[in-house]
Structures are given as C-alpha cells and as structure tokens.
N, C-alpha and C positions, 0 to 999 in steps of 0.2 A: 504494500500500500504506500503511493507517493505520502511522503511529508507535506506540511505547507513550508510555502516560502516564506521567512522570517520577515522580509522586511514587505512584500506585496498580501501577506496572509492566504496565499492563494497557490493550486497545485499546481506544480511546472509542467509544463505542456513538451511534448515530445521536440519541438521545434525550439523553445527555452534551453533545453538541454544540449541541443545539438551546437548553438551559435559559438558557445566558446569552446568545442572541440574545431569547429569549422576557422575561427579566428587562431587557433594557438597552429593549425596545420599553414595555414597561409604564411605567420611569423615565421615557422621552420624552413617552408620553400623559401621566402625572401631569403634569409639569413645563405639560406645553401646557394640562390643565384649569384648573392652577394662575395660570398667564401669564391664562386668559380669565375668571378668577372673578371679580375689582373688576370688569371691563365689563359680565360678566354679572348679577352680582347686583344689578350699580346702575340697570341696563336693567332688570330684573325688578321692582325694588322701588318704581323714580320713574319707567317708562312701561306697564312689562305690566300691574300688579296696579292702578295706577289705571285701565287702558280698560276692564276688567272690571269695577271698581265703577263707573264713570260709568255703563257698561251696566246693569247691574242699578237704578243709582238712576234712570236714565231712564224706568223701567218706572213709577214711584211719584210720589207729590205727597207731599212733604217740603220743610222748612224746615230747613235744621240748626242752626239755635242751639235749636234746641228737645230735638234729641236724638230717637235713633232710635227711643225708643218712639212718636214723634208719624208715623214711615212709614208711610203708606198707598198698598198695591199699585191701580196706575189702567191698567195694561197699555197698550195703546197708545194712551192717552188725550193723552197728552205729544204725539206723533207725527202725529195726527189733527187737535190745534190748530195745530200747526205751518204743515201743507197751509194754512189758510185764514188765517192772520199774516203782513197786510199788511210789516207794521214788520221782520218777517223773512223776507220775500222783497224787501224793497227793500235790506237788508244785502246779498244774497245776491247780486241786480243789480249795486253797489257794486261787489263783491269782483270781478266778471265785467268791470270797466270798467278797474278795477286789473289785473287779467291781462291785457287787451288793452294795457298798457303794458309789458307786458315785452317784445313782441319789438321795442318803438320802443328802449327802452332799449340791446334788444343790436344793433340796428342801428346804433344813433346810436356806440357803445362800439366798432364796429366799424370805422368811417369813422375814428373819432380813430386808432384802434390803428392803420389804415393807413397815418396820413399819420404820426403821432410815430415809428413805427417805421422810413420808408424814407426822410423828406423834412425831422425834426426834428434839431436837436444836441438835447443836453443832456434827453435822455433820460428820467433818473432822477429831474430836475427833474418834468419833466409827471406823471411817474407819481405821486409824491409827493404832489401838487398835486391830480391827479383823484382820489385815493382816498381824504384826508384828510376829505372830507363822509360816506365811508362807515363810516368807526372812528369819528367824532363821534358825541356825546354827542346818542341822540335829541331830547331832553326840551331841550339847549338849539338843536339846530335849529329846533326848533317854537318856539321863546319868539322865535328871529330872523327866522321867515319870518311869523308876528304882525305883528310891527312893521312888516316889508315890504311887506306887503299889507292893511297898514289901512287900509281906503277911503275915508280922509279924509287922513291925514299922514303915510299912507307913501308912503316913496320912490318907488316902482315907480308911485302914479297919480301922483305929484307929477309925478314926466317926464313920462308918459302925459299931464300937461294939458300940460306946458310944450312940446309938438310939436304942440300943434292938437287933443286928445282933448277934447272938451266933458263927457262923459259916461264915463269908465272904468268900468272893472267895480268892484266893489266886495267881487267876490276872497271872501273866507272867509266875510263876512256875507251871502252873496248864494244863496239855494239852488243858482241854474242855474251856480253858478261854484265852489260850494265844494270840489267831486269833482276839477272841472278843476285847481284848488290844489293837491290834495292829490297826484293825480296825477304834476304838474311838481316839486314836492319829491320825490318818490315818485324818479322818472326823474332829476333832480342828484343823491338820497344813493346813488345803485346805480350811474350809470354810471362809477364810480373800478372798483367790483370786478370788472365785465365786460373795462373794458377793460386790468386789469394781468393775467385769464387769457385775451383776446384776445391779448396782447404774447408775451407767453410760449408762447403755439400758434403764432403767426408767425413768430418765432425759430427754432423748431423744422423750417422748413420748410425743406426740401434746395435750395439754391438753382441746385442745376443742371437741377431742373425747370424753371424763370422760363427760364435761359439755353438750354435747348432750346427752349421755347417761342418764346422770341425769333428764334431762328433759322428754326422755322418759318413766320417774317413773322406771330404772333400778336400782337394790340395788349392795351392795357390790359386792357381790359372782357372778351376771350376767357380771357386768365390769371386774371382774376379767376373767372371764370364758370369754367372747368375746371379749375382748379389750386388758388388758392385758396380757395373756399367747396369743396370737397370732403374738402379734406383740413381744416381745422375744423371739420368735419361735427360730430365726439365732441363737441367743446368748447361745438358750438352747444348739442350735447343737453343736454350737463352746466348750463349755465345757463338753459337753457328750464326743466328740472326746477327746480333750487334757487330761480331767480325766481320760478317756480308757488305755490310753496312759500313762498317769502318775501311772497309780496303777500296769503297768507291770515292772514302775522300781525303785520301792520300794527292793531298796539294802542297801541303808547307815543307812537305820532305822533297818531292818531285823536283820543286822549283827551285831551294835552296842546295840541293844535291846535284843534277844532271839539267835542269829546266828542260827536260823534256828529251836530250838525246844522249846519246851520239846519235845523231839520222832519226830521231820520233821514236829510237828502239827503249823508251824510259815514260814516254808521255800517256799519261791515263785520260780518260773520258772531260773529269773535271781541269786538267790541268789545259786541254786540248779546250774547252770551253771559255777558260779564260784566255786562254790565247787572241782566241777567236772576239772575245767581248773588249779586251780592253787593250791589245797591240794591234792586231786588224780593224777593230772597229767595225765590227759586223755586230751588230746588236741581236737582228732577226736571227742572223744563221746562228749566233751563241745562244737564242732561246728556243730554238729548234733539238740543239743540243742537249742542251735541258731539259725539256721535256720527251725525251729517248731516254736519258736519264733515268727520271722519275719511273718512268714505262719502265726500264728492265727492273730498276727497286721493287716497283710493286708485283710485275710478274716473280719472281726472287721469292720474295716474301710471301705472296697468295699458295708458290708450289710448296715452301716449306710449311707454311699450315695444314697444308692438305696431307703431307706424306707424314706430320708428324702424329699425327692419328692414330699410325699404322709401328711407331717403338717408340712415344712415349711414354713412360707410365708415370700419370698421377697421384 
C-alpha cells in the first residue's frame, strides 16, 4: 500500500515516481557526453575531418602554396598513376619486408621473456635495459647506427674484417643491404616493448596449470605448445596489430637514416608520401597516397579480426 506524500498529503502516482529516476538518468548521460567530449572532438577535429579532406583532395591536382583557387578536379587520375608508379610500388614492397619482421621480433621478444622470467635474477634490470632502445630518441638512434654501419670505419665491419671478412657489407650505402639495416634496427628499437607485454602475460599465468602438466609426465616443449602459447594467444594478437601498425610509420628512422635510398631501395609508403607532399608539391597525388594507405591499414586489420576467431583464446 503507497504511503502519503508528506508534504502534498497525497498518494504518489506512478508518473510522480518515475520523474526523478527519468531526471537522475538524463544527469548521468550528460555527465558521460560530457567525460567523452575533449576525446571526441579532438578525434573529430585532428583525425575525422582530415581523412575527408585528404579524400576529397585526392580527387584533384593541386599545389597548396598556391591556394585553393589553383584546384583542379582530375577524379581518379591520382589513383590510375599510382597503379603504374614504379617508385611507389617498391615503397609498398619495403613496407611488406618490414611487416614480415614483426613476427621475428615477437618471436625473438618471446624467447627472452621466457628465459628472464623463469631462469633470470634481477629482473627489473633486463626489463629496463631491453626497453630503453624503444622510448629512445628516434633521430639519435639513427645518427648511432650511421656510425655503426659505415662501410668503411665502422665498428661493426671493423670486427667483421678483424675475424677473417675480406669483403663486409657495406650496410646502408649498399642497395641489397640497406632494407636488411633498416630492418635489424627496426627489430633492437621494438623488441624492449614486446617483450615487457610478453613478461606481464607470463606473470599472469596460473601456475598450477605448469604443475598439473608436470605431473602428467608433460616436458618442456608440450607446456609450451599447450599451455603457454595459448593462453598468450590475446597478447600475441595485440602486438601482431600494433606492430602492423607501427612498421607503416617508420618515417623518423627512414628519413634520418637512408631518406629513402640508395635508389628508393629504403623508402616506405609514408616516407614516399611525404616526398610527394612536401618536396614535389603534389598535394593531390600525396593524398591519393594516403588514402591507399589507410585502405591496406584497414584491409590488414579487418583480415586479422576475422582469422583471429579461428586461435585466439579468451
């Protein structure tokens, strides 16, 4: 049986009840559109509303220092030079040799995080030690692996002659070596990050899974093979993505290192974009690029969702 209302003397009506569940949900939505507006608007302003005009300026041959009245609509004239640009399919290639080094990375990230984790002291030391190439300063890892790989007085062939090498490589000045360079930097500044969210998925692992295993007379490589890589599955995926990801925008190393050659044999996708945007002066054909870009990113990313279906386990 309703009460009276104390101060109306009178029974609250199903409508009475309702207003201030209905007013305290509205305060909560505002408060939450409120909490998501700086993310929102700054995602709207510095990634939505630019991939809509790189689209639309992809359409056009334009220059921008000259200013917009110099645009002229070429529809997919941008798009159509692309297909047959040599210099921008060997970017493309590049970018494809750098992806095939991420999963060495998360393998190699993988092996250390086994052995510091079950078999190392001091811990916090290694961690420390492997990550600090990844928060370094692009621009002066590249000015030290220059020096290292000067194919005349650096270090690296200096040994290479001092053990018997007659002929080293000659590393960054050498087309058939300079990708390979880039590469192996590429694989020391990543594998700190792999392997401190390797440590911390290992950590995590119940270890009275190992010690049942163990009792059922399973050896190393079975625990590994059934226990271990299964339950890192997530973490694999998570870095398979974000490496994907990160080896299309290998810029600060490219430019600072080789700017692109010996002969375009060093130039990736995005370093080939700036090229194009801000030494040539081709606006259109740089956002052309761009959005081929974006296109392999999302194709990338939509097959890795789909196939991870099929061995990840949650």
């Amino acid at each position: 049986m309703n009460r009276l209302d104390p101060l109306t003397k009178t029974r609250p009506t199903k409508t009475s009840r309702a207003r201030p569940l209905i007013k305290a949900s509205t305060k909560e939505t505002l408060a939450g559109y409120l909490f998501i507006a700086p993310m929102t608007i700054g995602t709207t302003i510095l990634v939505i509303i630019p991939i809509f005009a790189a689209l639309f300026v992809s359409f056009t041959d334009w220059v921008f220092i000259r200013g917009i009245d110099d645009m002229a609509f070429v529809g997919l004239e941008n798009y159509q030079r692309l297909l047959n640009d040599q210099l921008f399919i060997q970017s493309v290639r590049n970018n494809v040799w750098l992806i095939a080094a991420v999963p060495l990375t998360m393998i190699l990230a993988l092996w250390l995080a086994i052995i510091i984790n079950k078999y190392v002291y001091f811990k916090g030391f290694f961690k420390v030690v492997y990550f600090m190439p990844y928060i370094s300063s692009t621009v002066a890892i590249a000015i030290v692996f220059q020096l290292l790989f000067h194919p005349s007085f650096g270090p690296i062939n200096e040994f290479l002659i001092s053990i018997g090498i007659e002929n080293p490589p000659r590393w960054l000045a050498d087309s058939s070596w300079a990708l390979i360079s880039v590469i192996l930097i590429t694989i020391w500044t990543s594998i700190g990050f792999n392997l401190i969210i390797y440590m911390a998925a290992l950590q995590n692992i119940p270890l009275e899974l190992y010690e049942a295993a163990e009792v059922d007379g399973a050896n190393f490589l079975q625990k590994f093979k059934n226990i271990t890589l299964p339950t890192l599955s997530p973490t694999t995926f998570f870095l398979l993505i974000t490496g994907i990801i990160y080896s299309f925008k290998s810029f600060e190393l490219i430019v600072v290192l080789t700017s692109g050659g010996p002969g375009y044999s060093t130039s990736v996708i995005v370093y080939y974009l700036y090229e194009q945007a801000f030494e040539n002066l081709r606006s259109g054909y740089a956002s052309a690029i761009s959005m081929i870009l974006l296109l392999i990113l999302f194709i990338i990313t939509g097959v890795q969702w789909i196939i991870q279906k099929k061995w990840v386990n949650y």
